[in-house]
C-alpha positions, -999 to 999 in steps of 0.1 A, spaced: 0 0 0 10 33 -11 30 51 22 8 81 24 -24 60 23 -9 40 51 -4 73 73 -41 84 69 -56 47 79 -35 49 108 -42 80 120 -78 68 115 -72 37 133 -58 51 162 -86 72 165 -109 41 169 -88 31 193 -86 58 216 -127 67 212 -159 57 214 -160 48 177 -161 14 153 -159 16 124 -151 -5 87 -136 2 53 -164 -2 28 -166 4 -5 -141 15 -39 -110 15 -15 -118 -23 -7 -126 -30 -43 -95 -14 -54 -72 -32 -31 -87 -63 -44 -77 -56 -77 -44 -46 -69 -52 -8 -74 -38 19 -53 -66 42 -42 -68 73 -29 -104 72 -20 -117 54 13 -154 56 26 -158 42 65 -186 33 85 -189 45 116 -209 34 146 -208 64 169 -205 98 162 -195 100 124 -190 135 120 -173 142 155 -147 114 138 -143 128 108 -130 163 127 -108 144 148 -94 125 118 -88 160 100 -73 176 128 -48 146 132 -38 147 101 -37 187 91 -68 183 68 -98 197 61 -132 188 71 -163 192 54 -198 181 68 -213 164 37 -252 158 51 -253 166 89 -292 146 95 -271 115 82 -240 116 101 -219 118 66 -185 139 69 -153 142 42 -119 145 56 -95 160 24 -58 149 32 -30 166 9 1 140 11 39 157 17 46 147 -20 13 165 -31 -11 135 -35 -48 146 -26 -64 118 -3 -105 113 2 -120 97 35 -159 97 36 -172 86 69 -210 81 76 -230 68 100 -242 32 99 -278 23 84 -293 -3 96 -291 -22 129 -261 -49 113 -230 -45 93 -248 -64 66 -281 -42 62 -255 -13 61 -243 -33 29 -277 -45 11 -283 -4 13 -253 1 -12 -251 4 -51 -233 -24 -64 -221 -59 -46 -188 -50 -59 -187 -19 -36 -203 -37 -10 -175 -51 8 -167 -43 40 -131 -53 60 -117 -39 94 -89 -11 87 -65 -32 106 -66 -61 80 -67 -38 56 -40 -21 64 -18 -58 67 9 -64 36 0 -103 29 -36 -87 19 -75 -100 33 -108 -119 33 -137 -90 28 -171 -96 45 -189 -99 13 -220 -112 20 -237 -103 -14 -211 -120 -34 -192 -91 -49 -156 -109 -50 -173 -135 -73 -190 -105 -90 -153 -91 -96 -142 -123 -109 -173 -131 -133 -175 -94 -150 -204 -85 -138 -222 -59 -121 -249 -63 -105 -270 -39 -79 -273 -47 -42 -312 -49 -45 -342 -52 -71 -352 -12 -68 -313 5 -60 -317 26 -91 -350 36 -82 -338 44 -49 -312 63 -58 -310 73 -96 -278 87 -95 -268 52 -99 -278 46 -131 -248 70 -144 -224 53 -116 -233 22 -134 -221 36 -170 -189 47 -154 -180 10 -132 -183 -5 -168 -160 18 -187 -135 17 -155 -136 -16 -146 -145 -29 -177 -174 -51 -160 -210 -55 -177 -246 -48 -163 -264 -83 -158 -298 -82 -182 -319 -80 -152 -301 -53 -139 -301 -33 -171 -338 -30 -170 -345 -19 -135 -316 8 -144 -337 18 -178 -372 22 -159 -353 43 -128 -338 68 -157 -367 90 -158 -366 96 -120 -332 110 -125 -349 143 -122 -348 138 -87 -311 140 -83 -291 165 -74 -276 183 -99 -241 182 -87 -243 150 -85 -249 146 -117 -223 166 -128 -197 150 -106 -208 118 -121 -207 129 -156 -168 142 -155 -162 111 -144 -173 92 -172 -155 116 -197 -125 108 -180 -125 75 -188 -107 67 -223 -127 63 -243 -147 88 -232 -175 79 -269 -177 38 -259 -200 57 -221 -216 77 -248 -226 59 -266 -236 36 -235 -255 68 -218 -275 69 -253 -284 34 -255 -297 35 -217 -317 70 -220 -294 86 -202 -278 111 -227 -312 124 -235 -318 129 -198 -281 146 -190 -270 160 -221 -305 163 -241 -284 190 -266 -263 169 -276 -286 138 -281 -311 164 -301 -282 162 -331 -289 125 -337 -305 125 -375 -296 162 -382 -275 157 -422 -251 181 -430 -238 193 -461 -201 184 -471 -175 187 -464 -193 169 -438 -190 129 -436 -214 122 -409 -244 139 -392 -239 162 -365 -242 137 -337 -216 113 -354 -196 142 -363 -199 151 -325 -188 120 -312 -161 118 -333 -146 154 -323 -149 144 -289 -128 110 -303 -103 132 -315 -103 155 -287 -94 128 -264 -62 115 -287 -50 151 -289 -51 149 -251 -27 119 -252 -46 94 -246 -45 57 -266 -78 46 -258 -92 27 -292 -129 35 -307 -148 30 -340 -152 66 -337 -111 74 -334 -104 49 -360 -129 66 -386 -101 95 -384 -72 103 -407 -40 91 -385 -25 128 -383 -19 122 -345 17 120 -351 15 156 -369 0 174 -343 27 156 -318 55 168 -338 40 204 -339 27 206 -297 68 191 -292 79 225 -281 54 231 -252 42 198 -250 48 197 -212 31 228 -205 4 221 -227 -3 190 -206 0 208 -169 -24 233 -183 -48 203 -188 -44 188 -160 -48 217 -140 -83 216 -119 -107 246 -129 -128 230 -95 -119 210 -76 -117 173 -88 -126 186 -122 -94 193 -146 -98 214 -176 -94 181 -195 -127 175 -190 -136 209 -199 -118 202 -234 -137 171 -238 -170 190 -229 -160 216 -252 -160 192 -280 -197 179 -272 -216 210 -270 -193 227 -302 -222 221 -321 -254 215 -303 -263 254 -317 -271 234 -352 -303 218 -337 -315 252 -336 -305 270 -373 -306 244 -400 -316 260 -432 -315 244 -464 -308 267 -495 -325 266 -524 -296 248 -545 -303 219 -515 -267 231 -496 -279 229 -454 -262 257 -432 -261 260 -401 -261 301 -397 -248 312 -362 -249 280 -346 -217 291 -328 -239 315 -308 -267 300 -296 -247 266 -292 -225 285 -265 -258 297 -249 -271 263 -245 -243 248 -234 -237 277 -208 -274 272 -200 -270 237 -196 -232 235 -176 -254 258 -152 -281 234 -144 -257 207 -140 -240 233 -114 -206 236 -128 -183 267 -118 -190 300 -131 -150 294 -143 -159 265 -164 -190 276 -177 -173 304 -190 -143 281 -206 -170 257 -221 -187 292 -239 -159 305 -250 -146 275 -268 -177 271 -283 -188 303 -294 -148 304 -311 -146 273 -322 -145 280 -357 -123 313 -356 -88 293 -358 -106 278 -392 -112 309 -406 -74 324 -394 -60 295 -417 -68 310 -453 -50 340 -440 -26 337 -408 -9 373 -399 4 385 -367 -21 409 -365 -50 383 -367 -30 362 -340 -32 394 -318 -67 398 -323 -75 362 -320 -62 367 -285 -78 397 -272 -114 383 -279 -108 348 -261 -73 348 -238 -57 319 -230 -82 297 -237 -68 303 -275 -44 280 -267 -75 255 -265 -92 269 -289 -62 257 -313 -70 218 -302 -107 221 -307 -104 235 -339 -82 206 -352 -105 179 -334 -134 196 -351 -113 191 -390 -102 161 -384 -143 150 -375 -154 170 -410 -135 158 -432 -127 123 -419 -110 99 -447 -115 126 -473 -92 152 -456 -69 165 -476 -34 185 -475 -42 218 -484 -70 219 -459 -50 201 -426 -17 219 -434 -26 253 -428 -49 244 -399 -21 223 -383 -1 257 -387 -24 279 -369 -25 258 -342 13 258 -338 15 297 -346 -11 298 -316 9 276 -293 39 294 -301 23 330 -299 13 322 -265 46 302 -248 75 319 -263 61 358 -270 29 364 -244 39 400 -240 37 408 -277 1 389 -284 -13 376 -252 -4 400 -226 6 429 -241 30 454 -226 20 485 -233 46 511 -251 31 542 -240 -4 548 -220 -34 569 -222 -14 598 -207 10 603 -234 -19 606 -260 -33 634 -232 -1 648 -230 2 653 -277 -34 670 -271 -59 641 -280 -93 649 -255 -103 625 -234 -132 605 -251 -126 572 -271 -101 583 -295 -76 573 -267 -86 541 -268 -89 531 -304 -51 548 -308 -38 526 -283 -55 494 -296 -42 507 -332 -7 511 -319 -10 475 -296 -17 458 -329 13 475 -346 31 463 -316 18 428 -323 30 431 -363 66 435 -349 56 473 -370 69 492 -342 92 476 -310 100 509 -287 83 536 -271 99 561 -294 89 542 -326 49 543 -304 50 576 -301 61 583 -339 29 558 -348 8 579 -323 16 613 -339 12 598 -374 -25 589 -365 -31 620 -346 -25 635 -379 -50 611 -402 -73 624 -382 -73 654 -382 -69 656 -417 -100 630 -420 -122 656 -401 -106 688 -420 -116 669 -455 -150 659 -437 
């Protein structure tokens, strides 16, 4: 067991020891083990005083406590590890009046195992009490709920399920599969968050189109995501190979291999093999590209997922502007507009962050600015580029060439992925090696030297500096001299503008 994990079960066990507590290791951690995975995850249940535990366990260990639902008893101690490892301990009160009613009360017999943290914590490894038979669940592939109505008990389940198959690459028994299909339209009664903490989840799981694509054939992607399932059916024009729900699943395919990940699909292997392309031109900053997507926006939710969100919502705006024209060509007018407002509108009920709903817009509402940038790619439109969305340009880039490779598919060509791979690595570039000049630009002179050469106040300031920030950006002018040259030069225009006016 990993050294850290060791610490935090002690700590905990000592506790027991010392108070008027019992309590058992239930749940993923004894799963995990069991497999021969490390977690980092434990959930305990306490008889006694579950919350006045889970303090004491925090304070023991300099973390932090949270009371999760203080009616049931159910606290989370958050543990950061010396070598920067987050750690997880849920501890709840007991249901039921028997260790065993406490388990016929959980999800899945797989997660219904319970084992005292002292065996747990021994090196030659365990006997669970499993009295629902989830070790010979694990062995079998199958999961199976702990009781005929869990889903309907607690819907949120019926997602958990989608994600224990793609993680653990188990499969729902048939009679479980239908209680789980009539308990999806009570979903409604869930909480939103979580919903959403169930649905990042899933998307972090390579491949993130295989849960999809489950979700869909369950009725849970119309229930969670009902956006993106309203693109099934909708035909686009070409370039366009597939409709815009294949297309969508696809860009989310090719989102996730742009991430790094190796995860096979049908979807990913409909795809042009450019991967090695777009490796060769990320090489530079490849290691800050990946600490930027790794980095959490929320807590337990990395901007990876944001990415791969990104990609399912970049054109949910087409369910609402199909046109046909009259030579039969479809279009899809402004759908980069109102696809950003639905997606912002539904990140929102699903309770993400105001940071991540604003990500997730901006991506989508952009998405198709680093196409246009590749029939004519200046400095100056680089600088632009990056005044209207920030660093999420640098995402924008990957989006863009997840979105080309799902249009074209096996009939991309050259002269359309070349200069699309090239804005991406002018963007990259732009934004690791010269920030100052198109990211965050260092102004060469300020509102007061226009004041100072006798421009009013009133917006001319400001569209003399923007005009002499782009310069900046064009490499036109480099010193403050040069800026104030440009400034006097403009001044001038002007005024001979209005004189001929």
């Amino acid at each position: 067991m990993e050294a850290a994990a060791r610490v935090l079960l002690e700590a905990l066990k000592r506790l027991l020891e010392d108070g008027p507590y019992e309590a058992r290791l239930v749940g993923g951690a004894v799963r995990d083990r069991l497999m021969g995975r490390e977690p980092n995850d434990f959930d305990a249940v306490v008889v006694g005083p579950a919350l006045s535990l889970a303090r004491a366990l925090a304070d023991a260990v300099g973390g932090a406590f949270y009371i999760l639902d203080a009616r049931r008893e159910f606290g989370r101690v958050v543990w950061r590890s010396p070598q920067g490892r987050r750690f997880y301990v849920d501890l709840a009160r007991r249901e039921g009046d028997s260790w065993e009613e406490d388990l016929r009360r959980r999800d899945f017999t797989i997660n219904a195992m319970m084992v005292e943290i002292e065996a747990f914590l021994r090196p030659e490894g365990f006997v669970p009490f499993d009295p629902l038979g989830g070790l010979e669940d694990l062995r079998t592939g199958w999961l199976r709920p702990c009781a005929p109505d869990a889903f309907r008990r607690d819907p949120v389940r019926t997602l958990r399920a989608v994600r224990f198959e793609a993680e653990l690459g188990l499969r729902l028994a048939p009679e479980a599969e239908a209680a789980l299909v009539e308990a999806v339209p009570w979903l409604f009664l869930t909480a939103a968050e979580r919903i959403r903490d169930e649905l990042v989840k899933i998307l972090l799981i390579p491949p993130a189109v295989r849960s999809l694509r489950r979700m869909e054939a369950l009725g849970l992607l119309e229930r969670v995501l009902p956006e993106v399932a309203n693109l099934r059916g909708i035909v686009q024009s070409p370039p366009h190979v597939w409709d815009a729900y294949a297309h969508t699943l696809r860009a989310v395919a090719a989102m996730e291999r742009l991430l790094g990940s190796w995860a096979e699909s049908p979807e990913l292997q409909d795809l042009p093999p450019r991967w090695a392309e777009v490796e060769a031109a990320m090489a530079p900053w490849r290691e800050r590209l990946q600490s930027r997507w790794e980095e959490e926006v929320a807590v337990g939710r990395p901007r990876r997922a944001l990415l791969l969100l990104s990609a399912l919502f970049h054109d949910v705006g087409k369910a609402g502007t199909r046109t046909v024209e009259p030579d039969g060509r479809i279009r899809f007018i402004g759908h980069e507009a109102i696809g950003a407002r639905w997606a912002a509108d539904r990140l929102e009920a699903l309770r993400f962050s105001g940071d991540e709903i604003e990500e997730v817009e901006t991506l989508v509402r952009h998405h198709m600015r680093p196409h246009g940038m590749a029939r004519r790619l200046t400095p100056r439109g680089i600088y632009r580029f990056f005044r209207e969305v920030g660093e999420r340009g640098v995402d924008l880039a990957l989006l863009a060439l997840a979105d080309t490779l799902a249009v074209w598919g096996p009939t991309l060509t050259e002269d359309i992925w070349g200069p699309r791979l090239r804005v991406a690595q002018a963007l990259w570039q732009a934004f690791f090696e010269a920030p100052e000049r198109f990211v965050r630009v260092v102004p060469l002179i300020r509102g007061e030297d226009l004041l100072a050469m006798g421009v009013p106040e009133g917006p001319q300031i400001g569209r003399l500096l923007e005009a002499i920030r782009e310069a900046q950006a064009a490499g036109e002018i480099t010193t403050r001299e040069e800026a104030l040259a440009l400034a006097r030069r403009l001044i001038d225009e002007v005024g001979e503008s209005e004189a001929r006016g």
